[in-house]
C-alpha atoms as one frame of an Amber mdcrd trajectory, in Angstrom:
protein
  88.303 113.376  95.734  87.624 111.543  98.739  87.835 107.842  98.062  91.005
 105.807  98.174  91.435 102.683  95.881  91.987  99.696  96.438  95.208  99.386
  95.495  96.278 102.966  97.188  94.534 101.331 100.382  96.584  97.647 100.625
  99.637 100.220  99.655  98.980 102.691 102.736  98.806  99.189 104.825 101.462
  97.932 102.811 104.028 100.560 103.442 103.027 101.556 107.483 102.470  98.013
 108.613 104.637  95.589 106.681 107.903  97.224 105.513 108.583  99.104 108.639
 108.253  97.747 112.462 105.638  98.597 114.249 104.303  97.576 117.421 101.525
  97.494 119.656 100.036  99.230 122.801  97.088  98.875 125.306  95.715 101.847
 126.627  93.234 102.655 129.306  91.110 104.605 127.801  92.955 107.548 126.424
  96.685 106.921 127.977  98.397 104.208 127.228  99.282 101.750 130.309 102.464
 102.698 132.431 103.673 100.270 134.635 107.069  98.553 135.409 106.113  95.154
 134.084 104.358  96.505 130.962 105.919  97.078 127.725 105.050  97.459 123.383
 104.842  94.510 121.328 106.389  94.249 117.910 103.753  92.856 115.351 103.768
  91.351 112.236 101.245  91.379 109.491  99.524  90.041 106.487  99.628  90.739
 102.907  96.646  93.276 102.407  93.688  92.131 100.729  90.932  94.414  99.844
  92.097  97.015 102.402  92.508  94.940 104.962  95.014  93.534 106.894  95.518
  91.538 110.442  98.465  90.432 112.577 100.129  87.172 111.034 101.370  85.791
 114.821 100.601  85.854 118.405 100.874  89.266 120.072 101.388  88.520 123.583
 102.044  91.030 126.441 104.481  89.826 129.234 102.928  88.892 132.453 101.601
  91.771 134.645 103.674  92.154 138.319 101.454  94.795 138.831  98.173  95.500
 138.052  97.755  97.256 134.626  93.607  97.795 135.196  90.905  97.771 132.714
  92.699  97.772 128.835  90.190  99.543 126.580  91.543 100.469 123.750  94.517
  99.125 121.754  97.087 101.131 119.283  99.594 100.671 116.787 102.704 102.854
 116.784 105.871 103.037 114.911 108.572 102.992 118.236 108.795 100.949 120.953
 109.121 104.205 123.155 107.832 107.441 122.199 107.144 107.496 118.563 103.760
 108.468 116.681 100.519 106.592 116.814  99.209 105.409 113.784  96.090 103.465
 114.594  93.900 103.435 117.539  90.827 101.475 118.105  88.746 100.429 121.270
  88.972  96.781 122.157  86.149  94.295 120.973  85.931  93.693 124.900  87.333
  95.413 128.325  89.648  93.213 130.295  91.365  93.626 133.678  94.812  93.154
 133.610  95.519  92.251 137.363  98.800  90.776 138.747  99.758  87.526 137.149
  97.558  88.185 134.270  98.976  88.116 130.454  97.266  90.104 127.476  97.104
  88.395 124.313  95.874  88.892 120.725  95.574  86.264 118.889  96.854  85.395
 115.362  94.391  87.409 112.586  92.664  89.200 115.758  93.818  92.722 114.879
  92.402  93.524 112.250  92.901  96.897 110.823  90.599  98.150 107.718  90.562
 101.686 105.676  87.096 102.257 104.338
């Protein structure tokens, strides 16, 4: 068998988005950004629906004292350091992350789906 239900799908979400932390990561490109100023968000999200889920607040990044380039991808792992990745996906849009420049995701932005 190849298909997961429904219900297995909303509980995959369930149980590796919602009843453990988790917390998200920009990346450029393949590695993920490393710079003094930069640092994982923790994220919160919504009850799944149909396989699908999204994050139920603000994610925002601190302010960059340094510049963190072009973010292209963004992650979801289960650390703040270290840890294991557990989603990946590339951004709907590249943006430069210079000094004095703040990353955000917006409230249901992040939307992660199993198929």
């Amino acid at each position: 068998m190849n298909h997961m239900t429904v219900y297995m799908k909303n509980k995959v979400l369930t149980d590796n988005l919602r009843t453990t932390q988790v917390f998200v990561a920009l990346f450029n490109g393949d590695v993920e950004v490393n710079a003094a100023s930069y640092s994982r968000q923790s994220a919160s999200f919504t009850a799944p629906t149909d396989g699908q889920t999204s994050n139920s607040a603000d994610i925002l990044f601190p302010i960059a004292t340094e510049s963190w380039g072009d973010i292209t991808h963004i992650g979801i792992l289960d650390a703040k350091t270290d840890g294991n990745l557990l989603f990946k996906s590339q951004a709907e849009f590249t943006k430069n992350i210079d000094i004095s420049s703040q990353y955000k995701i917006p409230k249901n932005y992040l939307i992660v789906r199993l198929r």
